[in-house]
KOLGU-924790 format. One line per 3 residues: number of its first residue (from 1); for each residue x, y, z of C-alpha. Coordinates in steps of 0.25 Angstrom, whole numbers. Layout:
% residues N
NUM = X Y Z ~ ...
This chain:
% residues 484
1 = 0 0 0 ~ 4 14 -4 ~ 3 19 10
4 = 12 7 17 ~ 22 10 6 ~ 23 25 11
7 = 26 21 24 ~ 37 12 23 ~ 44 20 12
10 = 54 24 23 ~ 59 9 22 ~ 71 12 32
13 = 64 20 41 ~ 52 9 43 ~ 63 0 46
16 = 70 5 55 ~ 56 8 64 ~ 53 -7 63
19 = 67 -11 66 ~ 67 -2 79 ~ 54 -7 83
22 = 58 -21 84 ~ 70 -16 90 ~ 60 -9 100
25 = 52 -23 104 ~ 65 -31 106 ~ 66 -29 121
28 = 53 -34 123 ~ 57 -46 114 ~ 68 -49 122
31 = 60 -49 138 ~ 50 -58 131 ~ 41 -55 143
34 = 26 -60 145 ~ 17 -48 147 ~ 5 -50 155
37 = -7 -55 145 ~ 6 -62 137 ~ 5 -72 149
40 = -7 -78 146 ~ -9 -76 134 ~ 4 -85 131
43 = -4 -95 138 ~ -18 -94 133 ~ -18 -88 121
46 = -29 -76 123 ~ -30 -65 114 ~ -37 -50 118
49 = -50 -53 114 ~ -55 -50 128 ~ -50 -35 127
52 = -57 -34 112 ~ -44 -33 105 ~ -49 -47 97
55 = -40 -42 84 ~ -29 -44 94 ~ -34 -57 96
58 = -34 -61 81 ~ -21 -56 78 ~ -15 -65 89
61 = -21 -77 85 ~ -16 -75 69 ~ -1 -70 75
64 = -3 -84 82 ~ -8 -94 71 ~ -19 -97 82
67 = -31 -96 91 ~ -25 -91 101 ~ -14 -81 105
70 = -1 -83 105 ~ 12 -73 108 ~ 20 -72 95
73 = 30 -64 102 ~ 42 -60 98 ~ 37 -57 85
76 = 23 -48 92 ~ 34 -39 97 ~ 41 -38 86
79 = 28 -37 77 ~ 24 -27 86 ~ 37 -17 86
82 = 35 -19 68 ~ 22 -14 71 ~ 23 -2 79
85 = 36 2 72 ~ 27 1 59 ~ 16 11 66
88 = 25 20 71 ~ 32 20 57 ~ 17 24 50
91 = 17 35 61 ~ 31 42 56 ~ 25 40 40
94 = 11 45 43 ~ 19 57 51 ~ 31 59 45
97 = 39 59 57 ~ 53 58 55 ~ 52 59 40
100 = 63 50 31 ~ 70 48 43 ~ 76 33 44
103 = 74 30 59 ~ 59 37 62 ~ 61 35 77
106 = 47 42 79 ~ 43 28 71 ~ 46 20 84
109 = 38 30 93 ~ 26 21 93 ~ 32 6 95
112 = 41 15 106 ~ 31 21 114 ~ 33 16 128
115 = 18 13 131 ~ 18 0 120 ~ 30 -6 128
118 = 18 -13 135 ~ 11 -17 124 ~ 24 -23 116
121 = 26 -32 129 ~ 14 -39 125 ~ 19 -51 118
124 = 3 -52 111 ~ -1 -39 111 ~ 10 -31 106
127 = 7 -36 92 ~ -10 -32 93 ~ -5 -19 101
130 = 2 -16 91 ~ -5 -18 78 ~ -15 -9 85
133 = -8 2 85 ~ -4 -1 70 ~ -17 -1 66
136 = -23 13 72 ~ -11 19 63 ~ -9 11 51
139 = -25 17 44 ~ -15 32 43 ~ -10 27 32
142 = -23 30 26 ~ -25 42 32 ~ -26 49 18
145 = -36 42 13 ~ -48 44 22 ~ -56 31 20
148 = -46 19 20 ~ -40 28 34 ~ -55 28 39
151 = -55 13 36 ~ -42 8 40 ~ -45 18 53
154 = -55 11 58 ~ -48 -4 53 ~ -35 1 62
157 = -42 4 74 ~ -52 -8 74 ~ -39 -15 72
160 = -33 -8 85 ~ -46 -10 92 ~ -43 -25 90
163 = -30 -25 94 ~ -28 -16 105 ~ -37 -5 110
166 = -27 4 114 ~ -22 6 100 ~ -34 10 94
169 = -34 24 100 ~ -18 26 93 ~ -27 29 81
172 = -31 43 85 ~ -16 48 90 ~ -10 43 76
175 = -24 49 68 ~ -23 62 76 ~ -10 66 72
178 = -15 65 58 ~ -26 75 62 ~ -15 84 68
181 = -9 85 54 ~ -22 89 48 ~ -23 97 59
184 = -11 105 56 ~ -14 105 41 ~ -26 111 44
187 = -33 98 37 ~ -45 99 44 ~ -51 90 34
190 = -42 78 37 ~ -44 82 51 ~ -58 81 54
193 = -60 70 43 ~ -50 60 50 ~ -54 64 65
196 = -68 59 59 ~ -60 45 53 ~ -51 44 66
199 = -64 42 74 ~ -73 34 65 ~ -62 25 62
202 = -61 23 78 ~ -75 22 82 ~ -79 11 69
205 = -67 4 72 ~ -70 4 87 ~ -85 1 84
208 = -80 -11 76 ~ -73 -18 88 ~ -85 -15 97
211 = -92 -24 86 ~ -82 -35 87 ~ -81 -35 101
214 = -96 -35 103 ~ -97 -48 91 ~ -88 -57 96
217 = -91 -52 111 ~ -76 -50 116 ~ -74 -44 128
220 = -68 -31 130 ~ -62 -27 142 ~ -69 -16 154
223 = -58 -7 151 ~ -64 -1 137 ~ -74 5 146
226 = -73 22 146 ~ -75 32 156 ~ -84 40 145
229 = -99 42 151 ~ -94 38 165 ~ -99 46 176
232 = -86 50 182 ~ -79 54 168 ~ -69 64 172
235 = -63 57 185 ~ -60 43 175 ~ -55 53 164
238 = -47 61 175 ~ -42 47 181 ~ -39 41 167
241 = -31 54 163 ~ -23 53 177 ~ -19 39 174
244 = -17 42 159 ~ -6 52 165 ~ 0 43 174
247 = 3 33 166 ~ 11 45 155 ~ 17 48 168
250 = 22 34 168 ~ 25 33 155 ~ 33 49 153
253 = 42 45 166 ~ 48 33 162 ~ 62 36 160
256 = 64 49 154 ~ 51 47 144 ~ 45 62 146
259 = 58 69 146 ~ 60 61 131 ~ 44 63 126
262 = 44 77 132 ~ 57 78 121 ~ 52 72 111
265 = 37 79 113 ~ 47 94 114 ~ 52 92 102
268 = 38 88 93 ~ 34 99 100 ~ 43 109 94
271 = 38 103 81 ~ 26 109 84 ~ 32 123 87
274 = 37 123 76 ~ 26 121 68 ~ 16 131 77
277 = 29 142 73 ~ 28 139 58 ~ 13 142 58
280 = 13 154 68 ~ 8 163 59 ~ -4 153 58
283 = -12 153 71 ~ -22 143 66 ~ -10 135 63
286 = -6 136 76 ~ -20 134 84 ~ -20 120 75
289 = -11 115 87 ~ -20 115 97 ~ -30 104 91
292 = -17 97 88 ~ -12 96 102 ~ -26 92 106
295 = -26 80 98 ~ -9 76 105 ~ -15 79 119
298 = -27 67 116 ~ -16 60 109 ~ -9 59 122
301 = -22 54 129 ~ -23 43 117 ~ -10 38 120
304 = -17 29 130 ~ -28 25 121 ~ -42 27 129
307 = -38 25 143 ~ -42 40 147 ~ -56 35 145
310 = -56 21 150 ~ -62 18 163 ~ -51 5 166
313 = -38 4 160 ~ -25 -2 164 ~ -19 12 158
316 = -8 3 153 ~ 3 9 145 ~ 2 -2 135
319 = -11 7 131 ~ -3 20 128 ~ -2 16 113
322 = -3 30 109 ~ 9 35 116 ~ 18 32 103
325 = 7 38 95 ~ 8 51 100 ~ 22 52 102
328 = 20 52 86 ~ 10 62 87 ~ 21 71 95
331 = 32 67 86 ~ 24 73 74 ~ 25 88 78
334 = 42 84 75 ~ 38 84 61 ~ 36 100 62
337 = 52 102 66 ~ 64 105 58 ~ 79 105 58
340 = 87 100 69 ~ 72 99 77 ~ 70 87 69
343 = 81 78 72 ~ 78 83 87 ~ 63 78 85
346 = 71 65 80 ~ 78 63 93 ~ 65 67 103
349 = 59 53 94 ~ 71 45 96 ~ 72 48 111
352 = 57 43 113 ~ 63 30 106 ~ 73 28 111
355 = 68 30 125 ~ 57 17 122 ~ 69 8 118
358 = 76 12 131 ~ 60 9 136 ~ 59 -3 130
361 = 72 -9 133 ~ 69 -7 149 ~ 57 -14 146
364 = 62 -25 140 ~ 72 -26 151 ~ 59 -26 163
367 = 53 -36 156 ~ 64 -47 156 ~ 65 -43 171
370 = 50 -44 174 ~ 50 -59 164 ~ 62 -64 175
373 = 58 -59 187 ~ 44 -66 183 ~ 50 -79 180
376 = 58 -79 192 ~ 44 -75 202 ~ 39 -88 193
379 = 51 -98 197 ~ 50 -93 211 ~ 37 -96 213
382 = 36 -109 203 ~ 39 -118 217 ~ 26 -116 222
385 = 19 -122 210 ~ 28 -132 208 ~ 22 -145 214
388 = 8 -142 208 ~ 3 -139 223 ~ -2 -126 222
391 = -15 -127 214 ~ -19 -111 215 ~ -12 -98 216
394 = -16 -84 218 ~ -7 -69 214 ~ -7 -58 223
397 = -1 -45 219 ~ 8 -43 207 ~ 23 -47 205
400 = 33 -34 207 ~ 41 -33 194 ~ 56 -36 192
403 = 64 -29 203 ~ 73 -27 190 ~ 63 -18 184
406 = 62 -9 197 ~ 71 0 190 ~ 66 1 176
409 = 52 2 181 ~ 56 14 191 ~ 62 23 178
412 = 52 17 169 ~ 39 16 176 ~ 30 15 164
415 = 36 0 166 ~ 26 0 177 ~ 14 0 169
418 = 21 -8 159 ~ 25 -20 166 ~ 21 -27 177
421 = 22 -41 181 ~ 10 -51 176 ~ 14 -58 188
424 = 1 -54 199 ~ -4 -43 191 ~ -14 -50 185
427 = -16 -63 191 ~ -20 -70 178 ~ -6 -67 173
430 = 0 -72 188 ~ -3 -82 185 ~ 0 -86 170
433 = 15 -79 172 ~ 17 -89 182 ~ 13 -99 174
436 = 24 -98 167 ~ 28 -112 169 ~ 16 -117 170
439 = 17 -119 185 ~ 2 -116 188 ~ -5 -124 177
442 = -11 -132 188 ~ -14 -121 196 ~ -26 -111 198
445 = -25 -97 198 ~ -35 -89 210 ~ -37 -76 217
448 = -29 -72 227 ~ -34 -58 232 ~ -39 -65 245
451 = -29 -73 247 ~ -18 -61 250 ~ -13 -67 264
454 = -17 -80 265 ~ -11 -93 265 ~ 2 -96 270
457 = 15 -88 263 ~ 24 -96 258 ~ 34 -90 251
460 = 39 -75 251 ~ 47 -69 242 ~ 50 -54 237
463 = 39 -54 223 ~ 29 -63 231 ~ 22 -72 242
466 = 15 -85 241 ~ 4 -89 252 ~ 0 -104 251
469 = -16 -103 253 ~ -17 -118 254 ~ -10 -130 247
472 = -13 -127 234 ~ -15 -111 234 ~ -3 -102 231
475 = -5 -85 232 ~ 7 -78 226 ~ 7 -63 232
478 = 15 -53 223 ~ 10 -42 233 ~ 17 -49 246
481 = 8 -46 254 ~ 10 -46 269 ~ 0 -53 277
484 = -2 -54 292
């Protein structure tokens, strides 16, 4: 197709992005480390039906030659880093952002964004996770011709829809930087006509999975519900914002990331000084920027999909799959500079890079200490099991993670929200992670909340303490509690 072949007529800069992006994912490649659902899903199988992503589903069971789901990992990572180097890649082509240069370091900014370090852990749903967000941005290279963008539009995001929910919403950050250019073309017929596109587009597509939901009666999760019509809208708006906040508090003081997005925000922003001085003799011109900045301060509200208006949600990083997509927005205002400020606007990118590699690399790092430091709480505690006595077995608290993480966590506490041991969390997964070596296939897994200090304690050690309820009941406490 004429539009593919436009894009990838910088061979040697497509390249090198893809190169770079598998270059990106290797540390996660490396730790090989079983992410919460990865536990169980290993051993069962599932798919995400139960959260309406069904395409997800579908595209697990063809990538496994199968019924069921099965991890196809490495190559879902690296399929996924080639997938978002590809997106980002469509973003510098649809922006021209570092035109004809070989190595478009703002290419990279997406599969880089530090938010999706908790989605490319998944050893399933990196692959769906990312295809989502590929196909909110893919329909632009349409965007000239208004009915095939209308069409594949609403294709994309019933596609992301299927695949991951949070992506969907991507499609308004990378569509309203197109409506900023019209807006500062003075298009106003481009603008208003694909705002129109932008929101038919989204509610057929979103009308579309309602249907398919409601036909083959899936089950979607409590959390979809909103705070719209409720009786107390301002204080869950107000709470919503507060933890919104927070968590870019996390995020922005995590090594030195403000002091490098504050650069790299500086210096788009003198791109567009630049471009209010060259039309200062125009104030219309001028007063255009005020809808333009509108639409970058609901950008940054999009970052996290629709979590501002939803009654319960984790507020998970993972979520944030905006952040890379409006980093692009900011990064376009660099197009406006000239001279020596260009190669500065170039370096301001590569520091935002090269800060996520650093990122990622530390990841990599917690998670090999987090997979060890699990494996040896599984030896230590493989003794009890051993002789087939114990028939049942209860979790209290969560494991702490790896005292060699302690360090890393406290300079990178977006880590935090992260990565946290599966081990008690949820005690579904307790149980599987311990399962390891299949030391409680004959055992049954209970409740333990009213079981905190009963029992006899038989073992105490620095991570946990076991109580023996009776001969054949174990209760692992992660919180060590004290009992009198």
């Amino acid at each position: 197709m004429k539009e593919f072949k436009n894009v990838l007529s910088n061979s040697k800069a497509y390249q090198y992005t893809l190169i770079l992006s598998v270059l990106y994912v290797l540390p996660l490649v490396i730790a090989d480390y079983d992410y919460l659902d990865d536990y169980r899903r290993n051993l069962y199988g599932y798919g995400w039906q139960h959260d309406g992503r069904f395409i997800a589903t579908l595209l697990a069971q063809m990538w496994s030659l199968n019924s069921l789901s099965f991890s196809i990992f490495p190559f879902s990572t690296i399929l996924s880093a080639i997938i978002l180097g590809f997106t980002g890649y469509l973003l510098t082509h649809f922006f021209d952002l570092e035109k004809d240069k070989t190595i478009k370091w703002s290419s990279l900014l997406i599969i880089t964004m530090p938010t999706f370090l908790g989605n490319l852990v998944f050893k399933f749903d990196c692959l769906p996770m990312s295809l989502s967000l590929l196909t909110v941005v893919a329909p632009f290279l349409f965007y000239r011709t208004k009915l095939p963008f209308f069409i594949a539009s609403t294709i994309g995001i019933f596609l992301a829809l299927g695949l991951y929910q949070s992506g969907a919403t991507v499609y308004f950050i990378v569509g309203s930087l197109f409506l900023i250019q019209a807006l500062l073309a003075y298009n106003w017929r481009d603008f208003f006509i694909n705002t129109f596109i932008y929101i038919a587009s989204f509610l057929i597509a979103l009308i579309a999975n309602i249907i398919i939901i409601k036909i083959f009666e899936l089950p979607v999760s409590s959390r979809i519900e909103t705070i719209i019509g409720s009786e107390h809208f301002f204080d869950l708006l107000k709470a919503n914002n507060d933890i919104f906040l927070l968590r870019l508090d996390l995020l922005l003081y995590s090594g030195n990331y403000h002091y490098i997005i504050l650069f790299f925000s500086g210096v788009s922003a003198m791109g567009l000084v630049y471009y209010v001085y060259q039309n200062r003799k125009n104030a219309g011109e001028i007063l255009i920027l005020l809808p333009v900045l509108f639409i970058l301060a609901v950008n940054i509200y999009l970052i996290s999909s629709v979590n501002i208006i939803l009654k319960e949600t984790y507020w998970d990083l993972r979520t944030f799959c905006g952040l890379g997509f409006l980093l692009v927005n900011i990064a376009f205002f660099q197009n406006y500079l000239k001279g020596y400020f260009v190669y500065l606007s170039r370096f301001a990118t590569f520091l935002v890079i090269a800060f996520s590699f650093v990122l990622m690399a530390q990841f990599g790092r917690i998670l090999t200490n987090q997979n060890q430091f699990q494996q040896a709480i599984v030896n230590n505690l493989a003794p009890h099991f051993n002789d087939g006595s114990v028939k049942k077995v209860g979790f209290i608290g969560t494991l702490r993670i790896s005292p060699k993480n302690e360090f890393v966590y406290k300079k990178f506490p977006l880590f935090t929200n992260l990565l946290s041991s599966p081990i008690g969390q949820f005690s579904a997964w307790t149980f599987d992670a311990l399962n390891i070596n299949g030391m409680l296939k004959n055992t049954e897994f209970i409740t333990a909340d009213n079981l905190m200090c009963k029992g006899e304690l038989i073992e105490v050690t620095k991570y946990y303490y076991v109580r023996k309820i009776d001969q054949e009941t174990l209760i692992i406490d992660f919180s060590m509690n004290v009992c009198n």
